[in-house]
N, C-alpha and C positions, 0 to 999 in steps of 0.2 A: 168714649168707649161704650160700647150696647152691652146691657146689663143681663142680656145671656150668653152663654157660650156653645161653641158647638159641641157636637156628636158624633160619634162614630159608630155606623148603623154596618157592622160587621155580617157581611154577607157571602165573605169566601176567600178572607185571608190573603185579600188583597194589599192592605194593609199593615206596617211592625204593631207590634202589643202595646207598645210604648209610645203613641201620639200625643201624650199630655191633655187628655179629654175624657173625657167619658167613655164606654165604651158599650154597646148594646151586642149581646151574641144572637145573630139572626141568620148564623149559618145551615143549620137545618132549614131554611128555607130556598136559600142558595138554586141549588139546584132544580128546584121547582121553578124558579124566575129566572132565573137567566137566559138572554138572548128573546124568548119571548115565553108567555104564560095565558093561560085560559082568563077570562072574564070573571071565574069564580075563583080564583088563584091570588088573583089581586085586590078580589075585592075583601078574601078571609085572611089576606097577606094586612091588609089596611083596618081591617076590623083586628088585629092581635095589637097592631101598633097602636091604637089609643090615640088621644087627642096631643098628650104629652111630648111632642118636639118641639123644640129648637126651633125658631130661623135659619139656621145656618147647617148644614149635615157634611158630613164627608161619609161616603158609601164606596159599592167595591167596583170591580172593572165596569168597560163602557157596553160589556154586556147586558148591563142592570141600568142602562141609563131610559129605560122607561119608567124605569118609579120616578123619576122627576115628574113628570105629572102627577103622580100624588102628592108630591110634595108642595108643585103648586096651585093643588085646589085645593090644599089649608091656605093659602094665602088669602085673606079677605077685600086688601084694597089695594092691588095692580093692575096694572093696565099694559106693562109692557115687558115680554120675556129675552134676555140677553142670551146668547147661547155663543160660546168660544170652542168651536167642533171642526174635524178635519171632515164630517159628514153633515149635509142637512137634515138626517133624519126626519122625512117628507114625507117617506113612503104612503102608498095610497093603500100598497096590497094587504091583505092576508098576512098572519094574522094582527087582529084588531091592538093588541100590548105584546108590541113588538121591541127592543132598542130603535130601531131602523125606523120608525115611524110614531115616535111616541111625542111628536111637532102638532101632530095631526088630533091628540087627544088634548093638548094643551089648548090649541086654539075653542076647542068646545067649551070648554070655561067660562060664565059668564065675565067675572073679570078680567079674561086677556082680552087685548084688544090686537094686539101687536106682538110675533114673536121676530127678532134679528137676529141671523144665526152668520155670524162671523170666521173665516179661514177656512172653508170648504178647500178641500187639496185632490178630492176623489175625481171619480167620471160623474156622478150622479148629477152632479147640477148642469151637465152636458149635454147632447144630443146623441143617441138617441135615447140613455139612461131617463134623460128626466121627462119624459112623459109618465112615468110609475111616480113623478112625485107631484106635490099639492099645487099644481101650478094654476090652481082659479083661486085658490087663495095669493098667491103671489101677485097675479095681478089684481086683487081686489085690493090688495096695501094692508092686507092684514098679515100677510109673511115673506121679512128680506132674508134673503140668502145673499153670502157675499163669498165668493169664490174667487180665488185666485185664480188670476188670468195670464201669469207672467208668459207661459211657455205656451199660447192659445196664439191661435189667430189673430189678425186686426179685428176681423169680424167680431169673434167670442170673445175681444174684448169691450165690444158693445152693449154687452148683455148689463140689461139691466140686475146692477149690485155689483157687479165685478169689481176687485180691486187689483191693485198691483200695489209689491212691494215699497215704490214710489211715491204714491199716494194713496195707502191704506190708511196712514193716523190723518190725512187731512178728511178721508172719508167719514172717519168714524168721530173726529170732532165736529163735523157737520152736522152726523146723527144724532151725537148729543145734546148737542144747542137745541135741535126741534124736537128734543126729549121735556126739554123746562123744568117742569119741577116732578114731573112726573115719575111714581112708585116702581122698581124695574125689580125683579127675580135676575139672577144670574149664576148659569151653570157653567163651570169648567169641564169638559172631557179632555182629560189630559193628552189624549190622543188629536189635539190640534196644535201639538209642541212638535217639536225635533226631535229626530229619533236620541239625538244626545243626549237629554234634558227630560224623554219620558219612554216611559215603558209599556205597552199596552200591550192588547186583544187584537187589535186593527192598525192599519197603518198612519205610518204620523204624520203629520201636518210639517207650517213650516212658520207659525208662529216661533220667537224663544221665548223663553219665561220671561225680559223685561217687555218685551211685548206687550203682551197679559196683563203685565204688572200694571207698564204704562195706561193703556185703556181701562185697570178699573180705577186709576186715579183720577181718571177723566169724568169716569162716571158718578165715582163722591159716593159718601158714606148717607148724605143727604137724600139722595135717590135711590141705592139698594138696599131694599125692607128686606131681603131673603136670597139667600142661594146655596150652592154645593158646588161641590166639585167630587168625580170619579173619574174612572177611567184607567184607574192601577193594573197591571197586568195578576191576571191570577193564573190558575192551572182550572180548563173546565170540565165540568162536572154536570152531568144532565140526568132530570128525571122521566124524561118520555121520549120515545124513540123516534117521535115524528119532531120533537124539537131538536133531539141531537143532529138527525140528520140537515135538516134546515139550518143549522146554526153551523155545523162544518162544511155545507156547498157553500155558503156565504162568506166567511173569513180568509183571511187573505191566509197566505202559505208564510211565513215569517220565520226566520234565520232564527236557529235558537241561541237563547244570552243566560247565562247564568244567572239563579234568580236571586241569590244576596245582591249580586249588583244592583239586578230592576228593581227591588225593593228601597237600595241605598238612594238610586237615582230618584223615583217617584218620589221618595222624604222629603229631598231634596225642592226637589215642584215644591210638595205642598206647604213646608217649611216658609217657601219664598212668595206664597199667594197670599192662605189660608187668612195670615193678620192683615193680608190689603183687603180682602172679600171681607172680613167682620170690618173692620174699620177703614175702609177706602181712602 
């Protein structure tokens, strides 16, 4: 068992009161970061946080999922980032601390060497989407994307990373074998589940939870130094008018769900990951 625990960095109520953790109130910030944030946003958002975390974080929807890059350049000896996401989050554009592109700040790191981003379900790693994403990185072998290929072409399923439901775990025990013994980050966005099994911001992937479960046992407790999981559904909340509008052309149009439920249902994820992620 690793002799800390996680946290819960409370940024919009994405999450019950009652996780059995710690709990940080960083919802006044919320709105400031979400979906994307200024350069000076993130970096006074980073100077409040202090030195003081965890390894391990649970944070709010996958609007926020660009402070994972904060979270791993406190990491000191990694070399290779795990990402379980129905998005590659690649983006090239505009702006720079984005959700959508926050692959792209991780790889600037000296310590990544490698990020593999697992269960892509979207267009983006498609034609003609993925020319807006990092694809000289992709080919330089410093970023896999693995997209599902079930419903694609012969062709598209050529593409280098692709998986299919039939041979995805043989792919990813292949990855892990030429992982060795090497230090890995691993971030869940819960938004690479079933819409059964999760609730988000964006649409859902087609991972289920023993999926997930499965691969981080593969990966061992021995090789993940740090990671998090977000992606809860919240209700959003914007502080600038050029971010709200950006963040609402972008999100998908989503059937509305009672939110006791998506709340019951997310517990439920994290319930069933949270102790494989701390001790794989």
């Amino acid at each position: 068992m690793r002799p800390i625990g996680p946290i819960h960095l409370d940024l919009d109520g994405a999450w019950p009161a009652d996780l059995g953790m710690p709990t940080r109130d960083l919802r006044a910030w919320g709105p400031r970061l979400r979906f994307s944030a200024p350069a000076r946003e993130i970096a006074a958002f980073d100077r409040e946080l202090g030195q003081a975390l965890p390894p391990f974080l649970v944070y709010g929807s996958g609007d926020f999922h660009h402070l994972t890059a904060l979270w791993i350049r406190r990491q000191k000896r990694l070399t290779t980032v795990v990402s379980f996401d129905n998005h590659p989050d690649w983006d090239l554009r505009p702006p720079r601390w984005c959700c959508g592109g926050w692959v792209n700040r991780a790889l600037e790191w000296p310590q990544v060497e490698k990020v593999s981003v697992w269960g892509c379900g979207n267009f983006e790693c498609w034609w003609p989407a993925r020319i807006f994403g990092n694809n000289r990185a992709e080919l330089a072998g410093r970023l896999e994307v693995h997209p599902w290929a079930d419903d694609r072409s012969r062709r598209d399923r050529k593409r280098c990373g692709a998986i299919l439901r039939e041979n995805w775990r043989e792919k990813f025990s292949d990855f892990v074998r030429q992982l060795g013994a090497t230090q890995v980050y691993v971030t869940i966005d819960l938004d690479c589940l079933r819409v059964e099994e999760a609730a988000t911001n964006w649409e859902n992937g087609r991972f289920s939870l023993e999926d997930v479960a499965w691969a981080l046992g593969g990966l061992g407790s021995s090789r993940i130094a740090a990671g998090d999981i977000c992606g809860a559904w919240s209700p959003a909340t914007y502080a600038r008018r050029k971010q709200r509008f950006a963040a609402q052309m972008d999100h998908p149009k989503l059937p509305p769900r009672d939110p006791a439920e998506m709340r019951r249902t997310n517990a439920a994820a994290l319930q069933r990951l949270l102790p494989l992620l701390i001790d794989a």
